[in-house]
C-alpha positions, 0 to 999 in steps of 0.5 A: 500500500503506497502512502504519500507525503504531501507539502504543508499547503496541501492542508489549504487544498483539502479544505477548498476541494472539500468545498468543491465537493459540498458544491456539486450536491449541497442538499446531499452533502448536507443532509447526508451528514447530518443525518449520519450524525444525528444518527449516532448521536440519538444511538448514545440515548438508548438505555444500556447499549447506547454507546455500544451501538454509536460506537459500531455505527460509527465506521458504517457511518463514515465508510457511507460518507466517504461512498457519497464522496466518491460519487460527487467526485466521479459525478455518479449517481448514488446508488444506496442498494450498492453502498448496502451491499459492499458495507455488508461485505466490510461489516466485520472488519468494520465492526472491529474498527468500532471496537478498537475505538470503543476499547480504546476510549475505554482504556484512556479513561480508565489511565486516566481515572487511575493518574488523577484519582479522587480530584479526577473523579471529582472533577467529572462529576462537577463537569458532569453537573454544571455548564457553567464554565466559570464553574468548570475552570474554577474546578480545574485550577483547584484540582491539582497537578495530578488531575492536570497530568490526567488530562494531558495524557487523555487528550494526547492519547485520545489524538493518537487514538484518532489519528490511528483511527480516522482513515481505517474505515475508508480503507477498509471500504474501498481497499478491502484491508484488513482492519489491523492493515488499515489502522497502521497506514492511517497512522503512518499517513497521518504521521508523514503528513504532519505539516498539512495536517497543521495547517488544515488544523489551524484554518478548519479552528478558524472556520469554526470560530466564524461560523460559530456566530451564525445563529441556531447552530448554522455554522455546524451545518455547513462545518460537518459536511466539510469535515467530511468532504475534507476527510475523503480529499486528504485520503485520496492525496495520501493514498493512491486509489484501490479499489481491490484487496491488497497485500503489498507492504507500504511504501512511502513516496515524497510529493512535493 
């Protein structure tokens, strides 16, 4: 499996051909988007195996997604009975992909739990109580260093958790990899593009910070699409396209 390395302005590319993208089909885009996630999100309510169930929707979620921008880019009708089709085909190693993240979440929780302690676990419980943020930082200035440590360590893990995970469900998808396959070349894809990844980062915490003041929650309609959109152009710079099962040990080509 090739993996490229692209410069720091390809993170400015992705984002516009991800616009680019929205574009050709704005209500699909959109509404596809949301629907998944409202999806997940309303998955999280039921009582009991709530976060189970969000966490193995997840990856069909974003395997769809990402068949709805390929078909926008190859301007294609979407065929739903086919995407049916071939997600069923991938439902085992997708749905060890959303084990992996939930076993994963669960296990940065638990060091957490165990680095900070009671001021930790005290500490939740009042995030848990109250959306003041007054509040919350008051809470946090007077936990301590432990609770600090804690919480650095979640989030840099978490990161990695993500960045390990973020391309596994696409490759899997339309590569037809096996789960382990995929969540290696998405870490090492993310990690050799580290320059265009920070700055997609910063210009998409931009965007945010803009479309944040939109009314009603405007700006999340138009940021999640986008999101996505982008998602699936840095994965098609990144890796070649392969739409056959592969064995190939990864290789790494520099593009400038």
């Amino acid at each position: 499996m090739e993996i490229k390395t692209l410069n720091a302005a390809r993170g400015w590319l992705w984002i516009k051909q991800g616009y680019q993208l929205i574009v050709l089909n704005p209500q699909l885009s959109i509404f596809a988007a949301l629907g998944g996630m409202l999806t997940v999100f309303f998955s999280l309510l039921i009582p009991g195996i709530g976060a189970l169930l969000a966490v193995v929707l997840l990856p069909f979620f974003l395997a769809g997604y990402m068949r709805i921008c390929r078909a926008l880019e190859e301007n294609e009708k979407f065929d739903p009975a086919q995407l049916l089709s071939t997600l069923k085909q991938r439902a085992p190693a997708l749905i060890s992909l959303g084990a992996f993240l939930m076993m994963g979440l669960f296990l940065v929780s638990a060091l957490m739990v165990y680095i900070g302690g009671e001021p930790f676990t005290k500490l939740m419980q009042e995030v848990q109580a109250t959306d003041n943020p007054q509040v919350l930082m008051e809470a946090l200035a007077t936990a301590g260093t432990g609770v600090a440590a804690a919480i650095l360590l979640g989030f840099s893990l978490v990161l990695l958790l993500l960045v390990t995970w973020q391309y596994a469900p696409i490759l899997v998808f339309f590569s037809g990899v096996s789960a382990y396959a995929a969540l290696y070349a998405s870490l090492i894809g993310t990690l050799r593009n580290i320059l265009p990844y920070t700055v997609y980062g910063l210009i998409m915490q931009v965007l945010a910070l803009v479309l944040g003041i939109l009314p009603y929650g405007l700006g999340m309609f138009l940021l999640m699409p986008l999101t996505l959109t982008s998602l699936y152009v840095s994965y098609r710079n990144i890796f070649p396209w392969l739409d056959a099962a592969v064995a190939q040990p990864a290789a790494i080509e520099k593009e400038g």
